[in-house]
PDBQT receptor file of N, H, CA, C and O in Angstrom, charges set to zero:
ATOM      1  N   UNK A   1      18.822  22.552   6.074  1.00  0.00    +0.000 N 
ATOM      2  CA  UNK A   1      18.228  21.228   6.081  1.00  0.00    +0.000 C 
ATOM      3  C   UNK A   1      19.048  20.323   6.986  1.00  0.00    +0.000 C 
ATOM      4  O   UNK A   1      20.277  20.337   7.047  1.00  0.00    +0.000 OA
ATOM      5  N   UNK A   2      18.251  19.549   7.669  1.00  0.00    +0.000 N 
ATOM      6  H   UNK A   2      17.253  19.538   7.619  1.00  0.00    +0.000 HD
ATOM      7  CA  UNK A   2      19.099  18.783   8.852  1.00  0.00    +0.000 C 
ATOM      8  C   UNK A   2      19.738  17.573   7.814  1.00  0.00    +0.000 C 
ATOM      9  O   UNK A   2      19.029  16.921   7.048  1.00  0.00    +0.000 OA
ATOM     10  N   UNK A   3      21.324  17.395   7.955  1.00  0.00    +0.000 N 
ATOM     11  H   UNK A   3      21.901  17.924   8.578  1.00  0.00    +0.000 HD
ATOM     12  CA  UNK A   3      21.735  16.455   7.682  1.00  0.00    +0.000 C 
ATOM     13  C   UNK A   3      21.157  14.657   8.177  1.00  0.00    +0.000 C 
ATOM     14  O   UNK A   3      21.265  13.763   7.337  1.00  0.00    +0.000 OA
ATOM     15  N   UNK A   4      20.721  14.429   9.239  1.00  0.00    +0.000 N 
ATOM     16  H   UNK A   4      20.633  15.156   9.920  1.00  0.00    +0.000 HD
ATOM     17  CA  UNK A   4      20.150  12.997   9.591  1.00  0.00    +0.000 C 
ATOM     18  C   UNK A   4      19.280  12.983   8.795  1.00  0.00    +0.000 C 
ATOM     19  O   UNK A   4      18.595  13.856   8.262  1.00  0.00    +0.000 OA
ATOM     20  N   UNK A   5      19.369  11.388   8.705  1.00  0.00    +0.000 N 
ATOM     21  H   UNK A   5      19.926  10.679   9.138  1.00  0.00    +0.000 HD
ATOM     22  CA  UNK A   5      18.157  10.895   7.856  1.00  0.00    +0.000 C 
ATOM     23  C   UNK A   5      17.535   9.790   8.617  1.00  0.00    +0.000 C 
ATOM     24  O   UNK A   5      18.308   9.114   9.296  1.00  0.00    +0.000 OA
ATOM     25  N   UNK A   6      16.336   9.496   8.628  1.00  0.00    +0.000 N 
ATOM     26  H   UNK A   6      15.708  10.045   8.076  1.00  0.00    +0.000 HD
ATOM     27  CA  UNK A   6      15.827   8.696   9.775  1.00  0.00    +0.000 C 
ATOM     28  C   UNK A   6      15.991   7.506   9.371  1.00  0.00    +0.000 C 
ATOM     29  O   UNK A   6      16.089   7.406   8.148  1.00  0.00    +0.000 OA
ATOM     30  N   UNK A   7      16.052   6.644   9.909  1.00  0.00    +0.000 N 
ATOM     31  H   UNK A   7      15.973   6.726  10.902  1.00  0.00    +0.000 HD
ATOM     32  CA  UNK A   7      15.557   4.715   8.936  1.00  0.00    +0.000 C 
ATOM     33  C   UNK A   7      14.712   4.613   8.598  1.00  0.00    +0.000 C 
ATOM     34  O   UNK A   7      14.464   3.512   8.106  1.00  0.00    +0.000 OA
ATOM     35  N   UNK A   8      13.576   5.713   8.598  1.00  0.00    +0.000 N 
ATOM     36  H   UNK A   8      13.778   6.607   8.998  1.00  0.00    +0.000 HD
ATOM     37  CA  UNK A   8      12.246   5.350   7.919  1.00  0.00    +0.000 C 
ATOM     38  C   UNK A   8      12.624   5.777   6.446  1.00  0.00    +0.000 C 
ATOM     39  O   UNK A   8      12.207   5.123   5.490  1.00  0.00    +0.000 OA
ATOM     40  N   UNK A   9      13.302   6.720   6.310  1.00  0.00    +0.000 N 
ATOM     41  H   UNK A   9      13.642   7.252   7.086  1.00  0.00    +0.000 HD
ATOM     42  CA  UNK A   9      13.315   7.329   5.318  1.00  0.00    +0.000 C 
ATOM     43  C   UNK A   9      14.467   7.414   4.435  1.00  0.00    +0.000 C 
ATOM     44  O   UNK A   9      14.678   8.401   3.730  1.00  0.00    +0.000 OA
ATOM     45  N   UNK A  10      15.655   5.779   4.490  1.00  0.00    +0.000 N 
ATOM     46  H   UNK A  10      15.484   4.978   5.063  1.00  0.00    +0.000 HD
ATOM     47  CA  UNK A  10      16.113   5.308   3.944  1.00  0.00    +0.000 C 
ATOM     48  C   UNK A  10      15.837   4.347   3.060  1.00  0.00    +0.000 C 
ATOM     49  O   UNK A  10      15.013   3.558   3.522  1.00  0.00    +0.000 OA
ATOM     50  N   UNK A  11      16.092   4.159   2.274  1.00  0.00    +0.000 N 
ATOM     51  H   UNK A  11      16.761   4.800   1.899  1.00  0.00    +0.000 HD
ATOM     52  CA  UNK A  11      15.505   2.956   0.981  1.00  0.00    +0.000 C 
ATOM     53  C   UNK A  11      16.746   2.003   0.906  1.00  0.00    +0.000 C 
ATOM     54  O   UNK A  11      17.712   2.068   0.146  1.00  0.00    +0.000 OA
ATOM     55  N   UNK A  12      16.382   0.840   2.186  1.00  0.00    +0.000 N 
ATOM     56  H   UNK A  12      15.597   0.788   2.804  1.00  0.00    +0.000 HD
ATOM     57  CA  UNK A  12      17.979   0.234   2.244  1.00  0.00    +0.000 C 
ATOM     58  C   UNK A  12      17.080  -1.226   1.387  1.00  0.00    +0.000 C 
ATOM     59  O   UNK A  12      16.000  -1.780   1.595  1.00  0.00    +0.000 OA
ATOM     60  N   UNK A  13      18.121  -1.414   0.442  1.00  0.00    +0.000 N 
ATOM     61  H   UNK A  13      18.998  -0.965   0.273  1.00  0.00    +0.000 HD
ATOM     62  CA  UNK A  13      18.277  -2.699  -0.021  1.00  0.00    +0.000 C 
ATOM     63  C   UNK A  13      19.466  -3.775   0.345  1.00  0.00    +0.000 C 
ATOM     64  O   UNK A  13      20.680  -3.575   0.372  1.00  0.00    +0.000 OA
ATOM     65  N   UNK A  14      18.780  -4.902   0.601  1.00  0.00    +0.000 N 
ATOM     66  H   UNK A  14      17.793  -5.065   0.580  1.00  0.00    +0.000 HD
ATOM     67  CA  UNK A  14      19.585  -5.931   0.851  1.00  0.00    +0.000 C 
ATOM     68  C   UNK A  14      19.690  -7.080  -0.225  1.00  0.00    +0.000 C 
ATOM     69  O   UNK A  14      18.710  -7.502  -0.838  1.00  0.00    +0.000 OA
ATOM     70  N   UNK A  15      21.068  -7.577  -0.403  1.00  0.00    +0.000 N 
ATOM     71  H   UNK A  15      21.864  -7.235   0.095  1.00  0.00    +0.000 HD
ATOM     72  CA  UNK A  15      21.379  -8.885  -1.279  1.00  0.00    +0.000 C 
ATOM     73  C   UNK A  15      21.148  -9.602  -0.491  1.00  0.00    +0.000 C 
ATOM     74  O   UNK A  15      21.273  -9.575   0.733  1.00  0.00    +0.000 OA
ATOM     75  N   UNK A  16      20.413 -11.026  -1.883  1.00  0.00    +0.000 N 
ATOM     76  H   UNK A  16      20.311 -11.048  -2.877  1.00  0.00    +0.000 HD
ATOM     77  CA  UNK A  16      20.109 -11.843  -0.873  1.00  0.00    +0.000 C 
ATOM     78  C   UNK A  16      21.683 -13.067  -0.045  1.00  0.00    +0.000 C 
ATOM     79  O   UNK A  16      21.359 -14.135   0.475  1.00  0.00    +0.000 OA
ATOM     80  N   UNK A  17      22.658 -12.790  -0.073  1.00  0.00    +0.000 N 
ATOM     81  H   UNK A  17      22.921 -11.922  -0.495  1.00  0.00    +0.000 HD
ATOM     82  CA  UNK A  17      23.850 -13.357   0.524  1.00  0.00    +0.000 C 
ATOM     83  C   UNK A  17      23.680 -12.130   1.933  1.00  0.00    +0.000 C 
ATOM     84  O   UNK A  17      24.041 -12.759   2.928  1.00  0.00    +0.000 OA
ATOM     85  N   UNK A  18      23.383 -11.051   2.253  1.00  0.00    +0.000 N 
ATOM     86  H   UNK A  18      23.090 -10.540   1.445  1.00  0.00    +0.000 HD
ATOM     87  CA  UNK A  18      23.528 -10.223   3.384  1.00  0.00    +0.000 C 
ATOM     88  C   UNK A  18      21.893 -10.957   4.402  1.00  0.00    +0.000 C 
ATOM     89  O   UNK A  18      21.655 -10.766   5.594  1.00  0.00    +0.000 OA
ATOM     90  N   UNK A  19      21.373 -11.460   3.784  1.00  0.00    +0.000 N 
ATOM     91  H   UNK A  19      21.567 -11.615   2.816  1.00  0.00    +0.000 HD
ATOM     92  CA  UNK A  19      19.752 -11.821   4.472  1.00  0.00    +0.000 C 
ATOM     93  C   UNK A  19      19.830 -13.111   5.480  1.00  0.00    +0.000 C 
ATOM     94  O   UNK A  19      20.637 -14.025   5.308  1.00  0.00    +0.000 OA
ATOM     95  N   UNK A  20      19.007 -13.070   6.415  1.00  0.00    +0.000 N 
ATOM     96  H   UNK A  20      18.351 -12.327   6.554  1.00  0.00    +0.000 HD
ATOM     97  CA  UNK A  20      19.385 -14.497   7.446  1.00  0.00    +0.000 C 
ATOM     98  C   UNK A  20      17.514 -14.597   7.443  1.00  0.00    +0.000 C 
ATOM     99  O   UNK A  20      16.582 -13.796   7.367  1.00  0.00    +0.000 OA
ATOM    100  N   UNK A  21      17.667 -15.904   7.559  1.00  0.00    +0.000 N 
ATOM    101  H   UNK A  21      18.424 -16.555   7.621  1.00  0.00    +0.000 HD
ATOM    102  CA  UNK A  21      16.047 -16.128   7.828  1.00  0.00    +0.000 C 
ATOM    103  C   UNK A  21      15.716 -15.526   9.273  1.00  0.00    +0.000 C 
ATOM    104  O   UNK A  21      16.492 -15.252  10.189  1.00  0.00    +0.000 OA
ATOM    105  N   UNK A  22      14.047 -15.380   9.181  1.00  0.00    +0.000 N 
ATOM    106  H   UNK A  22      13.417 -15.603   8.437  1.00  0.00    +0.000 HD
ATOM    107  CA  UNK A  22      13.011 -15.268   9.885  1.00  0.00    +0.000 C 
ATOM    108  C   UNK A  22      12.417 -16.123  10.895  1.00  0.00    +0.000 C 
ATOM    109  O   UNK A  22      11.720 -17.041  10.461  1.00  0.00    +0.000 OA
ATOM    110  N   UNK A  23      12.521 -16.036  11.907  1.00  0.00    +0.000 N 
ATOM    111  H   UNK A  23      13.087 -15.290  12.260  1.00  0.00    +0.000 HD
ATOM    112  CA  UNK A  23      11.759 -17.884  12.836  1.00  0.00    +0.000 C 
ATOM    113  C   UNK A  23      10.688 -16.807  13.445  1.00  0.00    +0.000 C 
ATOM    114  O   UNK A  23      10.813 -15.838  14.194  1.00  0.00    +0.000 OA
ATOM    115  N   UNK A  24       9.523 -17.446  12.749  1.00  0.00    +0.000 N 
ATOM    116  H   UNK A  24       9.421 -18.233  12.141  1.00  0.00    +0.000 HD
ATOM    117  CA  UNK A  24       8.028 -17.314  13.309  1.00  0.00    +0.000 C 
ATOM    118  C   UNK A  24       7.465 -17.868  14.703  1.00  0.00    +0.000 C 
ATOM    119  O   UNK A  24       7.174 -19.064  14.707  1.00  0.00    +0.000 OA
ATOM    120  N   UNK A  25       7.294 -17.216  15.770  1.00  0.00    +0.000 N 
ATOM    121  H   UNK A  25       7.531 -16.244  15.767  1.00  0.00    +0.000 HD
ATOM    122  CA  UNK A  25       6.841 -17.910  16.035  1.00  0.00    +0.000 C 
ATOM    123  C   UNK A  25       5.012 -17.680  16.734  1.00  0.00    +0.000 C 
ATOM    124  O   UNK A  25       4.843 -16.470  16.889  1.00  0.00    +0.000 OA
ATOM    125  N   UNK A  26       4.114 -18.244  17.026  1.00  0.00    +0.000 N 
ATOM    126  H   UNK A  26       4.251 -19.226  16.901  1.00  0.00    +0.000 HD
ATOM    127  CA  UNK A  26       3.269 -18.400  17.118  1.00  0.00    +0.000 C 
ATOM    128  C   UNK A  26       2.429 -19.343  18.532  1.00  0.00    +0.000 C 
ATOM    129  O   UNK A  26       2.884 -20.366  19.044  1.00  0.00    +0.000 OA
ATOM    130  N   UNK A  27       1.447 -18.813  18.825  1.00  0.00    +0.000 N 
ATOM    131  H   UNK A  27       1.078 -17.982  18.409  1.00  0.00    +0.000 HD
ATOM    132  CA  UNK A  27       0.780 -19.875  20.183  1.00  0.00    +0.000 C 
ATOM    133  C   UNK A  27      -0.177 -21.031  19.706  1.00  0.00    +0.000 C 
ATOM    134  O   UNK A  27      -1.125 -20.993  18.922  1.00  0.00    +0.000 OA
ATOM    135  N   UNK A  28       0.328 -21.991  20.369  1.00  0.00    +0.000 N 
ATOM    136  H   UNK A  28       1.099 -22.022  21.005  1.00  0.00    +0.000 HD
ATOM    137  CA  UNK A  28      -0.886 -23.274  19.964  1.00  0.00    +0.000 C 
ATOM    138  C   UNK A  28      -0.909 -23.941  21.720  1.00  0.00    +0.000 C 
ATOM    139  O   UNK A  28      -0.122 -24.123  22.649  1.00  0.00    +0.000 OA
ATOM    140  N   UNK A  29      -2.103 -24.095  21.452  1.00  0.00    +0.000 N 
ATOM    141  H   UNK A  29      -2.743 -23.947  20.697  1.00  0.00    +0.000 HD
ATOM    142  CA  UNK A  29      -2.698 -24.844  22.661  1.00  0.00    +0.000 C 
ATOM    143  C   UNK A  29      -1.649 -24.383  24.006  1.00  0.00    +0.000 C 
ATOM    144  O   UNK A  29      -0.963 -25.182  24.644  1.00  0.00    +0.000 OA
ATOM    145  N   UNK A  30      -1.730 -22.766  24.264  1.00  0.00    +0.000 N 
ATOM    146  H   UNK A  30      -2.287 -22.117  23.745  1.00  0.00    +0.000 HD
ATOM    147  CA  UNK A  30      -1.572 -22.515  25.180  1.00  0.00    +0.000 C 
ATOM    148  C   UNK A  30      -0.022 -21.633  25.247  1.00  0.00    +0.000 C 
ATOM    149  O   UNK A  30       0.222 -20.535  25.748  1.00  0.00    +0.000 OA
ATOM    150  N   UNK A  31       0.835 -22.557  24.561  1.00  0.00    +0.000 N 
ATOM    151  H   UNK A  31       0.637 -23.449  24.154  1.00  0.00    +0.000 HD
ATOM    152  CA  UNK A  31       2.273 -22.128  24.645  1.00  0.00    +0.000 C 
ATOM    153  C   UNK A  31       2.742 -21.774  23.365  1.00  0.00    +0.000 C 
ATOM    154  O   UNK A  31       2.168 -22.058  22.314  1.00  0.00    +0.000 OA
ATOM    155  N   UNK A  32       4.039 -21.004  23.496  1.00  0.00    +0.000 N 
ATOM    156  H   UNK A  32       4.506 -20.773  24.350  1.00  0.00    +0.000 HD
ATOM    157  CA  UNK A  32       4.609 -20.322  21.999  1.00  0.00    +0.000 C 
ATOM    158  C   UNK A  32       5.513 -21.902  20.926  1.00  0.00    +0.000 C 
ATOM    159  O   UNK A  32       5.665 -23.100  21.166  1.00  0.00    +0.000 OA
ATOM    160  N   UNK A  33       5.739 -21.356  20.231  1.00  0.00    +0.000 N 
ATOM    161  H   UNK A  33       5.615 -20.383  20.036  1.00  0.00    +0.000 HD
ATOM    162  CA  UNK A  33       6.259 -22.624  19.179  1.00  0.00    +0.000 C 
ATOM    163  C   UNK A  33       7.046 -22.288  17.777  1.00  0.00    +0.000 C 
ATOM    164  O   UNK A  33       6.404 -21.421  17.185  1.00  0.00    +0.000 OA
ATOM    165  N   UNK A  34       7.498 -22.439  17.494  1.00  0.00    +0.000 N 
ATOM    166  H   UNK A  34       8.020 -23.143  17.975  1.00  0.00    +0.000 HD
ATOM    167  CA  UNK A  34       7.955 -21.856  15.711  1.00  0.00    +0.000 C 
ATOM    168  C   UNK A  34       7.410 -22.358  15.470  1.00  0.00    +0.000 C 
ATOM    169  O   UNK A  34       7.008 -23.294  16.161  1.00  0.00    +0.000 OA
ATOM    170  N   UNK A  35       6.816 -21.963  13.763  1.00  0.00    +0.000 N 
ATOM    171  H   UNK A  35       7.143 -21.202  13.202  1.00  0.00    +0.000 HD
ATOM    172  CA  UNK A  35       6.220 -22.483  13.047  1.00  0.00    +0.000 C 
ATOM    173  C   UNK A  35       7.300 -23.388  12.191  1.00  0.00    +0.000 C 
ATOM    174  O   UNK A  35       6.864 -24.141  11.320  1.00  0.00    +0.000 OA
ATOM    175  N   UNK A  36       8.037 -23.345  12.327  1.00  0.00    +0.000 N 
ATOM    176  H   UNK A  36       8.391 -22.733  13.035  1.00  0.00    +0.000 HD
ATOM    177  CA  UNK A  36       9.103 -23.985  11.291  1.00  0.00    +0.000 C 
ATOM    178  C   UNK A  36       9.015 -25.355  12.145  1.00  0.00    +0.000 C 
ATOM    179  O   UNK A  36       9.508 -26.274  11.491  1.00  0.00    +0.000 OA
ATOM    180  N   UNK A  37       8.608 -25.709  13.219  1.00  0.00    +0.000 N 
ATOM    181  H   UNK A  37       8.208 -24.963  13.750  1.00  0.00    +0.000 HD
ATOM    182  CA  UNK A  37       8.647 -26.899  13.903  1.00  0.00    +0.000 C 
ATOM    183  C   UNK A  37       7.081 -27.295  14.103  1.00  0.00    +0.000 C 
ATOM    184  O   UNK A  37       6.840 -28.029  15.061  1.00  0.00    +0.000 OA
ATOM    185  N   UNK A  38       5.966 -26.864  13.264  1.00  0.00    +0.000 N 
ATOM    186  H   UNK A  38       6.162 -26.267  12.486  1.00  0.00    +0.000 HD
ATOM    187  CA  UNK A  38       4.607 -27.843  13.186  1.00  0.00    +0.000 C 
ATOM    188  C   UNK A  38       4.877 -29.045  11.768  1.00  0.00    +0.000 C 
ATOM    189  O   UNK A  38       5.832 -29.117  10.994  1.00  0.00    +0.000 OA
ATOM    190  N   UNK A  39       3.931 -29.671  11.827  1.00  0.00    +0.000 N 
ATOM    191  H   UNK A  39       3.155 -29.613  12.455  1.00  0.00    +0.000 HD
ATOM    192  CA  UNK A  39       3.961 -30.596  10.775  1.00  0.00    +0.000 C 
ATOM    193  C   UNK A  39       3.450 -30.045   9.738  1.00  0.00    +0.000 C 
ATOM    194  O   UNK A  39       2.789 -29.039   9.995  1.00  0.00    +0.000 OA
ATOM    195  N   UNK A  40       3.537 -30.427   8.331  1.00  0.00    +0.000 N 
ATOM    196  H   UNK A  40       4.074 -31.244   8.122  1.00  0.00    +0.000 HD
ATOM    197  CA  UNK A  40       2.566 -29.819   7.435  1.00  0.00    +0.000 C 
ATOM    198  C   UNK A  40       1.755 -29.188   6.629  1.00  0.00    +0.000 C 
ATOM    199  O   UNK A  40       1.775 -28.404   5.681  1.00  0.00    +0.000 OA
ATOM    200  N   UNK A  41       0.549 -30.159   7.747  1.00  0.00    +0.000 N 
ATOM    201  H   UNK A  41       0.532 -30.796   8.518  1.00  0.00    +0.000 HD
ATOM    202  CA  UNK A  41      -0.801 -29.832   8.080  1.00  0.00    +0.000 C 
ATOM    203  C   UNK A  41      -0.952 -28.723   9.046  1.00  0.00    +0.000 C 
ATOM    204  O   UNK A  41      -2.135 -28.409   9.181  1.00  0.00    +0.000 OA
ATOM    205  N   UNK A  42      -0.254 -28.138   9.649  1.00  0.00    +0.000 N 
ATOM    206  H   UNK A  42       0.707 -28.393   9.539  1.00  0.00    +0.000 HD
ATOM    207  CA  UNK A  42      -0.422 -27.455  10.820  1.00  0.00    +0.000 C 
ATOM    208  C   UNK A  42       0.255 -26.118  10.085  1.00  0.00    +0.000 C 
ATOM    209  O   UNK A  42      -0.188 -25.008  10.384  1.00  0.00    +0.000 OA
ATOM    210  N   UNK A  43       1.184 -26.230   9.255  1.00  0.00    +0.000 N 
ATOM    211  H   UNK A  43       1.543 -27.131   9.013  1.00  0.00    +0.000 HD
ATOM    212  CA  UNK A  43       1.928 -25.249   8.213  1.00  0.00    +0.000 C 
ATOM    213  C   UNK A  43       0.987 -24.415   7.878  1.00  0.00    +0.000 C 
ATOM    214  O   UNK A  43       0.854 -23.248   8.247  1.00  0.00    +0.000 OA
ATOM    215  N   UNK A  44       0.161 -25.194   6.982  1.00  0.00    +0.000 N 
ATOM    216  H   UNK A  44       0.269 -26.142   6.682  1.00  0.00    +0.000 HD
ATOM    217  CA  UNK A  44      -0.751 -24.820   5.644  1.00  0.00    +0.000 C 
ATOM    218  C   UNK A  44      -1.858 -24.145   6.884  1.00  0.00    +0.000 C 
ATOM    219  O   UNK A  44      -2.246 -22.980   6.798  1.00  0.00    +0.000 OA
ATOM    220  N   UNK A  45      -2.229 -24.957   7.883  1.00  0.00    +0.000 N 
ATOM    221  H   UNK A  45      -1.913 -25.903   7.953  1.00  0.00    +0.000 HD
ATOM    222  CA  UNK A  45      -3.269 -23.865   8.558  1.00  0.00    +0.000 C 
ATOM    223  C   UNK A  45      -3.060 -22.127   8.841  1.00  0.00    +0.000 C 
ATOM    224  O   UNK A  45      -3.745 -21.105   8.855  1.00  0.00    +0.000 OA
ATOM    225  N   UNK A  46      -1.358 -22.642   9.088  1.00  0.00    +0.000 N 
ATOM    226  H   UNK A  46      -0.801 -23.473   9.077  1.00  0.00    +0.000 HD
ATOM    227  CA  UNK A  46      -1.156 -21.110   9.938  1.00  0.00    +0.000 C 
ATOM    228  C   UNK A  46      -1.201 -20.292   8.837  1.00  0.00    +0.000 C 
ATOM    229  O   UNK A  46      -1.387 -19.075   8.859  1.00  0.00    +0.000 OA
ATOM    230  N   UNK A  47      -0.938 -21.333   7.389  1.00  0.00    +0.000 N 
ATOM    231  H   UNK A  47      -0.786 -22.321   7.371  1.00  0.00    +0.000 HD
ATOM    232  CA  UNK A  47      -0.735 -19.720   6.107  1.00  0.00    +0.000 C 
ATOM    233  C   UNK A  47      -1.938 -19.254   6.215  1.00  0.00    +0.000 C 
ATOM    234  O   UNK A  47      -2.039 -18.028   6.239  1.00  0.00    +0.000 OA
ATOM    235  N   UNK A  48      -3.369 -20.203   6.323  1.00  0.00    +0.000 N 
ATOM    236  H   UNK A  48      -3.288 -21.199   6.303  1.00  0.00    +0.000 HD
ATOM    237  CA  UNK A  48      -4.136 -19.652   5.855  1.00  0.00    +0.000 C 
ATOM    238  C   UNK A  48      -5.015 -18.798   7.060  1.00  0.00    +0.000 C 
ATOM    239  O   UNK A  48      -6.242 -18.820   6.964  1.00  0.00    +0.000 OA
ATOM    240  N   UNK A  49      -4.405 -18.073   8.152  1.00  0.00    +0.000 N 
ATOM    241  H   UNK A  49      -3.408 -18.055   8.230  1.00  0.00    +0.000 HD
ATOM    242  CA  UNK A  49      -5.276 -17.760   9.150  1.00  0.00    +0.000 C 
ATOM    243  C   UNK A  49      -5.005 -16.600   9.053  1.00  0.00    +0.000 C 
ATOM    244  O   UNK A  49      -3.853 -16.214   8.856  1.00  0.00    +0.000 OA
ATOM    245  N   UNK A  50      -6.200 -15.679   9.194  1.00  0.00    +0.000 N 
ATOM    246  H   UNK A  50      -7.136 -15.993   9.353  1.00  0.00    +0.000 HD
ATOM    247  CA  UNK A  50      -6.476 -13.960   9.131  1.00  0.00    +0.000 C 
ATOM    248  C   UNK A  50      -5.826 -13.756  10.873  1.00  0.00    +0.000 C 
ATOM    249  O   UNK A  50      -6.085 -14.377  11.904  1.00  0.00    +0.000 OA
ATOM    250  N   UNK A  51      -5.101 -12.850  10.651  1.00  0.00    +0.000 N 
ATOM    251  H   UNK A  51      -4.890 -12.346   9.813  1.00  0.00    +0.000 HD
ATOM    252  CA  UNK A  51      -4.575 -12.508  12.028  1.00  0.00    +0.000 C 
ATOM    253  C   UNK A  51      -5.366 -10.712  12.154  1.00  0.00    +0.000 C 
ATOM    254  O   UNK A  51      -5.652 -10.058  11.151  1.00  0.00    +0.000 OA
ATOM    255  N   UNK A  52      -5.517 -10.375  13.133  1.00  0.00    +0.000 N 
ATOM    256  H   UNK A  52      -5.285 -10.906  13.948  1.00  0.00    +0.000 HD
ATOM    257  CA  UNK A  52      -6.120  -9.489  13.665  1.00  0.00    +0.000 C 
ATOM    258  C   UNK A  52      -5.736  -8.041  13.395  1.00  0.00    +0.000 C 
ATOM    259  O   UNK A  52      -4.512  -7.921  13.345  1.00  0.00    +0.000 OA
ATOM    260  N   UNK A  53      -6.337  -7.014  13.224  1.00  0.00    +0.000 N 
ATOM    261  H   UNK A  53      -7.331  -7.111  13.264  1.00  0.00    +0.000 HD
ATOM    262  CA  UNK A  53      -5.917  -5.996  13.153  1.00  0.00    +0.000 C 
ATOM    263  C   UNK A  53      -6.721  -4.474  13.757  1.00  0.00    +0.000 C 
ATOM    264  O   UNK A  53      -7.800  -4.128  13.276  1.00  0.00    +0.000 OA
ATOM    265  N   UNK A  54      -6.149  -3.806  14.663  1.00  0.00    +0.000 N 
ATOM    266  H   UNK A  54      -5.273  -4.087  15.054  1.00  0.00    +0.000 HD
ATOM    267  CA  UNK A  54      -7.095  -3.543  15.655  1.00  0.00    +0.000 C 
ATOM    268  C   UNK A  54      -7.958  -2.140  14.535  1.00  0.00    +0.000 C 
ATOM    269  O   UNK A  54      -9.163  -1.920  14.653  1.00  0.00    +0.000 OA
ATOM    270  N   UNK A  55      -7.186  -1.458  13.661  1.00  0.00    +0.000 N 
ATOM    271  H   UNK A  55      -6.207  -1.637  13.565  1.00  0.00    +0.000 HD
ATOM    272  CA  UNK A  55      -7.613  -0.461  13.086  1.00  0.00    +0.000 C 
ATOM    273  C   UNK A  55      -8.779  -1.119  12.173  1.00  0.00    +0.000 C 
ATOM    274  O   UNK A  55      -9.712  -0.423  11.773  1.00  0.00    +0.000 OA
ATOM    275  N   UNK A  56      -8.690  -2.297  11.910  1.00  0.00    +0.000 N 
ATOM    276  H   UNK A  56      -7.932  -2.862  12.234  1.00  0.00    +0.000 HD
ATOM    277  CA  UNK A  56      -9.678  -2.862  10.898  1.00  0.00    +0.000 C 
ATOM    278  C   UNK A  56     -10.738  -3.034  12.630  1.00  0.00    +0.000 C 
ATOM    279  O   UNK A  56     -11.426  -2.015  12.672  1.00  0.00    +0.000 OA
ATOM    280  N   UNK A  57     -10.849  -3.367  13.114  1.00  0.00    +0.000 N 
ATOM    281  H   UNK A  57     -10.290  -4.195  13.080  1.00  0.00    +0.000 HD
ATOM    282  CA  UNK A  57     -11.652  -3.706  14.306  1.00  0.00    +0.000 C 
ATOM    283  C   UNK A  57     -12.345  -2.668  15.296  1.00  0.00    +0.000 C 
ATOM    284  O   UNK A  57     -13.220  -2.852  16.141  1.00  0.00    +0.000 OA
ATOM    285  N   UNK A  58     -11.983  -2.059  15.092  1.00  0.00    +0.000 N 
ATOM    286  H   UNK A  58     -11.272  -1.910  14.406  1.00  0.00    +0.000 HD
ATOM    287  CA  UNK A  58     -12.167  -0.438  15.560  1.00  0.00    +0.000 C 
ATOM    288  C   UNK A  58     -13.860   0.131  14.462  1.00  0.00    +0.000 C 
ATOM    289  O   UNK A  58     -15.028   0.267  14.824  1.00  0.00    +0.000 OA
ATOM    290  N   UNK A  59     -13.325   0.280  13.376  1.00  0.00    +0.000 N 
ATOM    291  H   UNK A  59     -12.376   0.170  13.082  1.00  0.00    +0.000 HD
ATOM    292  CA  UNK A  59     -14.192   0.681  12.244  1.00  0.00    +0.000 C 
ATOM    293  C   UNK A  59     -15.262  -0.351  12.213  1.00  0.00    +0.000 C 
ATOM    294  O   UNK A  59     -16.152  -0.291  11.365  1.00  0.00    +0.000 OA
TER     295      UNK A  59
């Protein structure tokens, strides 16, 4: 049996003191942006938007 183990097929857990945030970012009117820098109103839109998925689109 091959000693390597892939990263897929590790079960790594992290504490949350080892974790660093996430910066989203996203296109509006043309150019990229974090989401951590819309207002809001502009927040709550992006939670609620279906983003694309080509295997669902395909079928």
């Amino acid at each position: 049996m091959n000693s390597h183990i892939s990263f897929i097929e590790q079960n790594i857990q992290l504490e949350d003191h080892e974790r660093q945030p996430c910066e989203v970012w996203t296109r509006v009117m043309g150019y990229h942006r974090p989401v951590s820098q819309f207002n809001p109103g502009k927040q709550a839109e992006h939670a609620e938007r279906c983003h694309f998925s080509e295997k669902a689109a395909a079928l």
